[in-house]
N, C-alpha and C positions, 0 to 999 in steps of 0.2 A: 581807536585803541588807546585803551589809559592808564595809570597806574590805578591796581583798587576795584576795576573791572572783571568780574567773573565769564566766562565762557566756555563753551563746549570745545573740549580739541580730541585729535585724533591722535596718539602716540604708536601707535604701532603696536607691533606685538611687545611684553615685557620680556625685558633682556636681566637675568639676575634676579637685584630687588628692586626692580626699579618700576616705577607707575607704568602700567602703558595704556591701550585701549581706544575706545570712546569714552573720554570720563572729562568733571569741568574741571577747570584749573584758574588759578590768580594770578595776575597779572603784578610783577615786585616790582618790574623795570623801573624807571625813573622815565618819565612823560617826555627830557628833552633826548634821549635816546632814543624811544619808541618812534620819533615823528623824524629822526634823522635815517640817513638813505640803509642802516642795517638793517637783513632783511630777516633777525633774529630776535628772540622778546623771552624776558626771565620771567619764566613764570613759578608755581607751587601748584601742586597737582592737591586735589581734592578728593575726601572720602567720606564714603558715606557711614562706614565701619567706625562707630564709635569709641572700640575701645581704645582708639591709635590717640584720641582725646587725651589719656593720662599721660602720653608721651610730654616730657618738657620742651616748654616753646608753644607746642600745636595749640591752634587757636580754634575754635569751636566758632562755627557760623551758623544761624538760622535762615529759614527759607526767606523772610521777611527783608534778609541783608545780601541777599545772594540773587534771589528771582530763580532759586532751584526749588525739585517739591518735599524736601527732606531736609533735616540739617546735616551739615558736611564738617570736615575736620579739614582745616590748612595742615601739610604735610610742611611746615616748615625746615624739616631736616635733609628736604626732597628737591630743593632747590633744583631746576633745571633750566636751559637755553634750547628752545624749541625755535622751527624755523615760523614766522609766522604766516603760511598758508597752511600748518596744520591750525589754526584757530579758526573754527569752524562758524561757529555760533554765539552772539553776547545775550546773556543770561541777565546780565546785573549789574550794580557796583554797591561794592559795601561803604555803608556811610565812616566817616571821617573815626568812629571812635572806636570800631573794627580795627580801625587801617592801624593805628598808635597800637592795640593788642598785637599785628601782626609785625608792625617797628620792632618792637621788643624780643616778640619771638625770634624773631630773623636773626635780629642784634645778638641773643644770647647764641643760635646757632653756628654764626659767625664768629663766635668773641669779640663782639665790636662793643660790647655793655654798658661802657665808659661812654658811650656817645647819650645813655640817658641818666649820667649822674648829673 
């Protein structure tokens, strides 16, 4: 389990506006938390619902960068801490120039912005 890795998770039923279901999600964490004894992982739920693309931040993914059969939307505004036994299934990992689209996004979500001047 790594940072940048796509996979299937189970969130339950949606509570609000919140993702839930069977749907993939991304993995934000930072790699030396994931491998440390927490048994929780930050992920971004993912969509297939294009229009959520115009949202700022959200990162558009293709099937080629993901190993899903559609392109999906990073919900970067969607941030969550799931336990990880709901990560069911690894799909993918998006290559390295994805991952910097999703820094940024995250980064603007957060107000962290300053970390890419």
């Amino acid at each position: 389990m790594h940072r940048g890795e796509v996979w299937w998770a189970d969130l339950g039923e949606p509570r609000g506006s919140e993702p839930g279901m069977r749907r993939p999600v991304l993995i934000v964490q930072d790699d030396l938390l994931t491998a440390s004894a927490l048994r929780t992982v930050m992920i971004v739920p993912l969509t297939s619902n294009m229009k959520r693309a115009q949202a700022i931040g959200n990162v558009v993914l293709q099937p080629r960068d993901t190993g899903l059969d559609r392109p999906s939307v990073a919900l970067v505004c969607q941030v969550m801490t799931i336990d990880k036994e709901f990560l069911t299934e690894l799909c993918g990992s998006i290559p390295a120039r994805m991952r910097r689209m999703l820094d940024k996004g995250l980064a603007l979500a957060l107000s962290l912005s300053h970390t890419f001047e």
